[in-house]
C-alpha atoms as one frame of an Amber mdcrd trajectory, in Angstrom:
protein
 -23.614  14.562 -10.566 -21.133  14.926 -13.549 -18.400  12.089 -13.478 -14.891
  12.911 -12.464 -13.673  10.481 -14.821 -14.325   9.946 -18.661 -13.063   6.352
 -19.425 -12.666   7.871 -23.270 -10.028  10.615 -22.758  -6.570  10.154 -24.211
  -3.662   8.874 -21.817  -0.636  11.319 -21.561   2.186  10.747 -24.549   5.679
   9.409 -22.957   8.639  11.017 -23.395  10.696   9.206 -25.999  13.721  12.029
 -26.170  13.823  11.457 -22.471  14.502   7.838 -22.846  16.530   8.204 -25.424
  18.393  10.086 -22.964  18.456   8.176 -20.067  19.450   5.031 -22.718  22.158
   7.102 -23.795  23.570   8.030 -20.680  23.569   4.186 -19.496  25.866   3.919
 -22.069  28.530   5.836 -20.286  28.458   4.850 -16.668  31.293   3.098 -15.814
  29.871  -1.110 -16.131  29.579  -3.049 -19.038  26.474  -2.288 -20.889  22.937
  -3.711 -19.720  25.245  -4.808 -16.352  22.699  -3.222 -14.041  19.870  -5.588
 -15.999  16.432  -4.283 -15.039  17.543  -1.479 -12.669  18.961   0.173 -16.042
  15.228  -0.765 -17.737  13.193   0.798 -14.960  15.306   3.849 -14.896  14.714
   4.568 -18.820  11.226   4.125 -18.256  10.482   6.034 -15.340  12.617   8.757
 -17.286   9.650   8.319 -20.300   7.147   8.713 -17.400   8.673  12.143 -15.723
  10.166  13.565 -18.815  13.278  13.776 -17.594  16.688  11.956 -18.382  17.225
  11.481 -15.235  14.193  10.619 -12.877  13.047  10.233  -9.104  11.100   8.500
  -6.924  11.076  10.605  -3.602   6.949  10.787  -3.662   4.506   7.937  -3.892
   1.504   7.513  -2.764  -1.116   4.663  -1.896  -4.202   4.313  -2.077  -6.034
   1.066   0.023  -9.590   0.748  -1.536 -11.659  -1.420   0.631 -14.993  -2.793
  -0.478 -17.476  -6.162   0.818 -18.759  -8.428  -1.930 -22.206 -10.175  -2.255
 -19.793 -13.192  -3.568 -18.945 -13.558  -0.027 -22.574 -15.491   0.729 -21.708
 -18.207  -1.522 -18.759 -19.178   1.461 -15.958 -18.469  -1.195 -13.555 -17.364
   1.714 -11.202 -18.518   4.175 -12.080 -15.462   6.440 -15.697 -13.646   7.561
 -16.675 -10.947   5.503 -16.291  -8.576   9.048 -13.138  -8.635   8.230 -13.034
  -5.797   5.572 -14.614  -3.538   7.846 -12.249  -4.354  10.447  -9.204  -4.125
   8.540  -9.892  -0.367   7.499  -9.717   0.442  10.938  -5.931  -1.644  11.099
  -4.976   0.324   8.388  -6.150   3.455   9.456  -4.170   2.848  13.444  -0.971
   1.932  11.339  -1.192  -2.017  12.258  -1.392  -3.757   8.460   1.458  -4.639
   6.148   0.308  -1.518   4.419   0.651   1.231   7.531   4.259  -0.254   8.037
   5.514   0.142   4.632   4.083   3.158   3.968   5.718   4.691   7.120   8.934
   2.990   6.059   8.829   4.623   2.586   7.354   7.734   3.437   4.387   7.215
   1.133   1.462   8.926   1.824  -1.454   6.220   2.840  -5.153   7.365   1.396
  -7.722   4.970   3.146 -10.229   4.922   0.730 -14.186   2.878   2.229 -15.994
   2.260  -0.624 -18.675   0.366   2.003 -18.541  -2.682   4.193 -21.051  -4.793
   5.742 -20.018  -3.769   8.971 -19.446  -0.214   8.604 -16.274   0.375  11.429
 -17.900   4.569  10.575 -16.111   7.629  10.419 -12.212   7.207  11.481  -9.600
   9.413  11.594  -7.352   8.963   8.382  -9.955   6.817   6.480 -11.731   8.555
   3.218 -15.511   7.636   3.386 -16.483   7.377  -0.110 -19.678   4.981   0.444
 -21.226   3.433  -2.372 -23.359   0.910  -0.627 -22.579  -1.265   1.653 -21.761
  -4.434  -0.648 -21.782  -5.197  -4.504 -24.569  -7.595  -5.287 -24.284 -11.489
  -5.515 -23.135 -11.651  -9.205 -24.142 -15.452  -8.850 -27.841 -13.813  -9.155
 -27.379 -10.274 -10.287 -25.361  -7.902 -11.814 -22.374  -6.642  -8.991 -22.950
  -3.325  -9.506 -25.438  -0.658 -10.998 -23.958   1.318 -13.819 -24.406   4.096
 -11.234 -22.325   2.432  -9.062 -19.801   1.243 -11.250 -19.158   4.982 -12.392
 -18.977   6.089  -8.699 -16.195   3.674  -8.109 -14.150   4.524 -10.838 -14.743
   7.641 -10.217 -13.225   7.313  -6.128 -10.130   5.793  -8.407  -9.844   9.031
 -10.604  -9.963  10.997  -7.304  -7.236   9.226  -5.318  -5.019   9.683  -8.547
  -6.185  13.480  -8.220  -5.048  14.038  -5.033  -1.576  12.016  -5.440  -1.320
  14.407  -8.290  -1.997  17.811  -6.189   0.659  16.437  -3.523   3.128  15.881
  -5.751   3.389  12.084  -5.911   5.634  10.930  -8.823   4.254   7.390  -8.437
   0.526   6.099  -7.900   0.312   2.398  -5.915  -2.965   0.896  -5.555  -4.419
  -1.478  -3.124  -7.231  -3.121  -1.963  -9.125  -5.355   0.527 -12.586  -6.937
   0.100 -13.236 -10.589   1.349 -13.970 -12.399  -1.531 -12.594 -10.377  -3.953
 -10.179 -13.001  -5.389 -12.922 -14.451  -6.563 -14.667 -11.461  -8.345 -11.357
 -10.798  -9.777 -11.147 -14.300 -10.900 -14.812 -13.944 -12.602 -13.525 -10.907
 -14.145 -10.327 -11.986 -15.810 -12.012 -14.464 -16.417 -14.656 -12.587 -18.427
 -12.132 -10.446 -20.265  -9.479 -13.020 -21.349 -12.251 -15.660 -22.284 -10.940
 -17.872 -19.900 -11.736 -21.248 -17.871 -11.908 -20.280 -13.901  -9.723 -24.173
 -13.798  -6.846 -21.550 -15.138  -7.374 -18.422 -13.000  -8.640 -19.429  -9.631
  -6.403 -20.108  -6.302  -6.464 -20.096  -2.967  -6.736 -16.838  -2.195  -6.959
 -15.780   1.769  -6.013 -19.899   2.221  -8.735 -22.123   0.735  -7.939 -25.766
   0.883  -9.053 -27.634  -2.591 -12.298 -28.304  -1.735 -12.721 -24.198  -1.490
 -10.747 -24.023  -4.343 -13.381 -26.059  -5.982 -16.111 -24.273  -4.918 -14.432
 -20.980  -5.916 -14.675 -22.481  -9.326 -18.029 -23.329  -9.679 -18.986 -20.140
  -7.983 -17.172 -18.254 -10.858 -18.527 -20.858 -13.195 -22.217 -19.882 -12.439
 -21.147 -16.274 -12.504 -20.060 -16.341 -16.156 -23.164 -18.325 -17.080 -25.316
 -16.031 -15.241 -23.468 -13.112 -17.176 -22.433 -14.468 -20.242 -24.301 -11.400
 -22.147 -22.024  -9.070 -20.826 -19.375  -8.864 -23.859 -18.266  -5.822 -23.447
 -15.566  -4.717 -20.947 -17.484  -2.305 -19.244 -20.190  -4.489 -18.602 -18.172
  -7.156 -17.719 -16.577  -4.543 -15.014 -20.071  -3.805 -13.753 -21.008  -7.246
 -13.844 -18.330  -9.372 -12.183 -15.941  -6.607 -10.365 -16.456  -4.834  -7.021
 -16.477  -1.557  -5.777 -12.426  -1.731  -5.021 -11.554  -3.542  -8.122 -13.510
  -0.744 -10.142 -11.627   1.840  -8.276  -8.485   0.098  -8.852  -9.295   0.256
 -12.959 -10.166   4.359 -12.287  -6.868   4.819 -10.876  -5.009   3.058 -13.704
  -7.380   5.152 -16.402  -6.857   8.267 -14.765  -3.200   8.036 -13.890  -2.375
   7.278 -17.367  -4.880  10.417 -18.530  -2.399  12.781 -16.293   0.862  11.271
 -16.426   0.834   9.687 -13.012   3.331   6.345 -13.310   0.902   3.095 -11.373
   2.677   0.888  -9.527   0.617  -2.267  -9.996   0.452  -4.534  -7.135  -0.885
  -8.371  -7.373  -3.485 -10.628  -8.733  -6.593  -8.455  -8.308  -4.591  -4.625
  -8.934  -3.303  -6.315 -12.296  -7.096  -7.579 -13.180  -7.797  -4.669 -12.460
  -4.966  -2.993 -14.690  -6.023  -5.517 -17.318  -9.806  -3.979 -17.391  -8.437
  -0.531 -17.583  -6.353  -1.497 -20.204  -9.205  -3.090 -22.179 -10.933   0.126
 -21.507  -8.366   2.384 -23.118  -5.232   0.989 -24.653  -3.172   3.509 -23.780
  -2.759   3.196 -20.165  -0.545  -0.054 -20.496   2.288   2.595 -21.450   2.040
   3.941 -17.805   1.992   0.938 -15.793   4.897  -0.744 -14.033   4.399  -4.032
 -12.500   6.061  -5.230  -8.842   6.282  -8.275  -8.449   5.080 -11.774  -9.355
   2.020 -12.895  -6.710   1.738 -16.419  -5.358  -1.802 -16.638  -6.429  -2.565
 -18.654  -9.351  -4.013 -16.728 -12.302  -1.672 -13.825 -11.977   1.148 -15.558
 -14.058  -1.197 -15.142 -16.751  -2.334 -12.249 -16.744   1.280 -10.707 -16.630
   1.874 -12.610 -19.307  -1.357 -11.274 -21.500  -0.042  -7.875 -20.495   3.565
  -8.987 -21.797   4.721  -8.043 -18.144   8.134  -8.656 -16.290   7.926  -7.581
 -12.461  10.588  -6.763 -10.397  10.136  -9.636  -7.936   8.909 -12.694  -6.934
   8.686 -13.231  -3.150   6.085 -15.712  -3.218   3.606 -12.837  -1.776  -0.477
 -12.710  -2.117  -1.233 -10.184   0.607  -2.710  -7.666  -1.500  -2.815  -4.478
   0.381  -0.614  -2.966  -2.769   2.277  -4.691  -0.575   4.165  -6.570  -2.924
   4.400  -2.939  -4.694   5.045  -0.769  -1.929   7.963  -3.489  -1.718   9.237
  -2.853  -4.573   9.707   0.712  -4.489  13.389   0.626  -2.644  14.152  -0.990
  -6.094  13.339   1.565  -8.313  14.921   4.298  -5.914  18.444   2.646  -6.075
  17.563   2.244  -9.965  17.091   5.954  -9.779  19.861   6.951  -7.751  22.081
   4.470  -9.586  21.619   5.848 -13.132  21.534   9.418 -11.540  24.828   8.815
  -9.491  27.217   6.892 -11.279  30.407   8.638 -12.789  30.843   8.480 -16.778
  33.953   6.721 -18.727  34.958  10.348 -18.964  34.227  11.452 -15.147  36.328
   8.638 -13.761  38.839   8.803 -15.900  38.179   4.975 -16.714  38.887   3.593
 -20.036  35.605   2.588 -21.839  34.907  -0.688 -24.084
């Protein structure tokens, strides 16, 4: 089977005349300029994104990518690794933090099961996309076959595919794996040349001792794989089928001019690897808000990221970005909306 996705392919050029028109206009609402701080910033981006001086954000979509980890053996988590499998059904009956704020938004949710130890099987609402039914113990192998690294970028590429053919004008992505904080510590790890000390936290609610052991975990993990130097291989290596998915999305969003929404710690290590994969997609990705889990501070930073917020969250889900998307409506509507100097009649500066 051909892939959907070709990590190689150019990312869509942003609009610069656009923003140059949406900067322009912010010059002639009636506030003092750069009053509206970041609300004015997101608008002239998102009007880069659409092409469009003045942009909207009726449409977005969300993708939950839910995947088990082999990590999970080695007791890195606070909860049982049946919870993945249970949790796509939850999101599926409209009982996670996901279902409710997508029904408050009006997003559409895509369920995506990438395979879980205990497979909940087919459910109404929920994508089956089965790759196997858990990434390997990167303690002792590789996480993934190359096989099934390219299938889960390539269940990415396809949720960005059909956000695209319902006329989404933003892309969220989220996940859920039980013991995926730690792959996506191992990961950032890997691609930032970084000590796990600096990256790992406490994920679903590990006390320091599981902190600890989340480190040494990783530790052995980068030993184990300290061949893998390149950041596909480091993907493969240390990632899991959601994270993977996650870095598809990013790829593929920025290949079609699909605006990403990037959620928290493990969507932005994500973001990171798709950005090491192809330089362009940065240009496409907005970031939410600031997680609550350790290593994500740096990584924004790396990225040379603000986000919105800071709530203190580390859900996952893609919450903290659904949460964010009321924001960047009322920056929409705002720089949309607003009466010039010479509409109001108001004297300007």
């Amino acid at each position: 089977m051909n892939p959907v996705l070709d990590i190689h392919a150019p990312c869509a050029a942003i609009d610069t005349a656009a923003m140059a028109a949406a900067r322009a206009r912010q010059a002639t609402l009636t506030k003092p300029p750069g009053s509206l701080g970041r609300l004015e910033e997101a608008a002239i981006t998102l009007a880069g994104m659409q092409g469009t001086p003045l942009p909207t954000l009726d449409a977005a979509w969300i993708s939950v990518f839910a995947a088990d980890h082999g990590v999970a053996d080695e007791g890195v988590s606070a909860f049982p690794q049946a919870v993945t499998g249970e949790m796509v059904r939850n999101f599926a009956s409209g009982g996670a933090a996901i279902s409710v704020l997508a029904r408050h938004l009006g997003a559409r949710l895509d369920v995506v099961h990438l395979g879980t130890v205990n497979d909940p099987g087919p459910i109404e609402g929920v994508r089956r996309a089965i790759i196997a039914a858990t990434t390997a113990n990167f303690c002792t192998d590789a996480a993934m076959t190359a096989a099934q690294l390219q299938a889960a970028l390539d269940a990415g590429a396809q949720s960005v595919a059909l956000a695209r053919a319902a006329g989404a004008q933003l892309f969220i992505g989220g996940e859920m794996g039980i013991g995926n904080t730690t792959a996506a510590t191992a990961l950032a790890c890997a691609l930032l040349g970084a000590s796990p000390t600096a990256l790992a936290g406490a994920g679903t609610g590990l006390d320091a001792a599981g902190v600890r052991r989340k480190i040494d975990v990783v530790d052995r993990a980068l030993r184990r794989h300290a061949g893998a130097d390149a950041p596909l291989e480091q993907l493969r290596c240390l990632g899991g089928f959601e994270i993977a998915a996650l870095a598809g999305a990013c790829i593929a969003g920025a290949q079609s001019g699909l605006p990403v929404l990037v959620d928290g710690f493990i969507a932005t290590t994500a973001a990171l690897a798709a950005v090491h994969l192809q330089p362009g997609v940065r240009d496409w990705l907005l970031f939410s808000h600031r997680s609550h889990e350790r290593g994500h501070a740096v990584l924004l930073d790396v990225l040379q990221a603000s986000p919105l917020l800071d709530l203190g969250m580390r859900l996952g889900e893609g919450s903290g970005a659904a949460t964010t998307v009321p924001l960047l409506r009322l920056a929409c509507a705002l720089h949309a909306g607003m009466a010039t100097f010479e509409q109001a009649g108001v004297s300007s500066g």
